[in-house]
C-alpha positions in Angstrom: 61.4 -199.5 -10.1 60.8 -198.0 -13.2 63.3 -195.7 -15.4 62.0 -192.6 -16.6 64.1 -191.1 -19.9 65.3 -187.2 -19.1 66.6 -187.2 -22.6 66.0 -183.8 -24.5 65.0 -185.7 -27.0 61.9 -186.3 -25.7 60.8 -183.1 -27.3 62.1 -183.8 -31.2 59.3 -182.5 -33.3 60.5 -185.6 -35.6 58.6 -188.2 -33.0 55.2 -185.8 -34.2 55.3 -187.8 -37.1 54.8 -191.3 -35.4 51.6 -192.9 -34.7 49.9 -193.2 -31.1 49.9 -196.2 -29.2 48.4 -197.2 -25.8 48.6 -200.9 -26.1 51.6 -203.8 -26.1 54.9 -204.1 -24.7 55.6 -200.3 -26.0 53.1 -198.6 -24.5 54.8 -195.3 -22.9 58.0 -196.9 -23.8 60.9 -193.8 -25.1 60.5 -193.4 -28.4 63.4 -191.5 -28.7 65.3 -194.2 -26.8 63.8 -196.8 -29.2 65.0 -194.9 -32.0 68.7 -194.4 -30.7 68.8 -198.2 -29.9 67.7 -198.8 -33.3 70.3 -196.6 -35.2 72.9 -198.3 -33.1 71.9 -201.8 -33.4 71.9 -201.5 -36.9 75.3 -199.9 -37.0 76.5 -202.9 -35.6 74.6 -205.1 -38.4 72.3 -206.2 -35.8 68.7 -207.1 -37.8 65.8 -205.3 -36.7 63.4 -206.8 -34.5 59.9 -208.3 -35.8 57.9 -207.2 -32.6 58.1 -204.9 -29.9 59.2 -207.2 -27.4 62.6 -205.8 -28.0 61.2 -202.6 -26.5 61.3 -204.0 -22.7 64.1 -202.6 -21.3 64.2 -199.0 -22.4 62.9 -196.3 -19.9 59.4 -194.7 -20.1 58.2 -191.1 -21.0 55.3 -189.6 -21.5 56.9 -185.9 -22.0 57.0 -183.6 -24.9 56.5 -184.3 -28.0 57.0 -188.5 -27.3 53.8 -188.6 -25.2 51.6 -191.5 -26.0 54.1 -192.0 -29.5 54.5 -195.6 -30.6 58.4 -196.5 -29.7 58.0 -199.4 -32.1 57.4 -197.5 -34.9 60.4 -195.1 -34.0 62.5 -198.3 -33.8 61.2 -199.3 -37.2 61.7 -195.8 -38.6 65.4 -195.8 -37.6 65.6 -199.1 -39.7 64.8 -197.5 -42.4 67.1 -194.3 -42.7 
């Protein structure tokens, strides 16, 4: 079965920034969920990920402003703030 994301962040104009993606382990993965993963993993010193394979698990959405983003790069992005 797959998990859809209800977050409200699905609509964060900040995800407007992030390129498209249709292709890869990502594709319609949460960006916002890949972000928040992210921020947390590297609160706990964890080192960021080299390819999206550690996108797997996290829900899909294709809602709001997420819709056809590239989760990856939201990941990424969280690494660097």
């Amino acid at each position: 079965m797959k998990h859809i994301c209800k977050k409200n962040h699905r609509y964060n104009p900040m995800f407007t920034i992030l390129p498209d993606n249709q292709g890869q382990t990502g594709r319609h993965k949460c960006p916002g969920c890949a972000f928040e993963m992210a921020m947390l993993n590297k609160s706990q010193g964890i080192p960021a990920c080299n390819d999206d394979s550690v996108l797997a698990e996290l829900p899909e959405s294709q809602a709001g402003t997420v819709r056809h983003k590239d989760a990856f790069a939201a990941y990424q992005l969280a690494y660097k703030y």
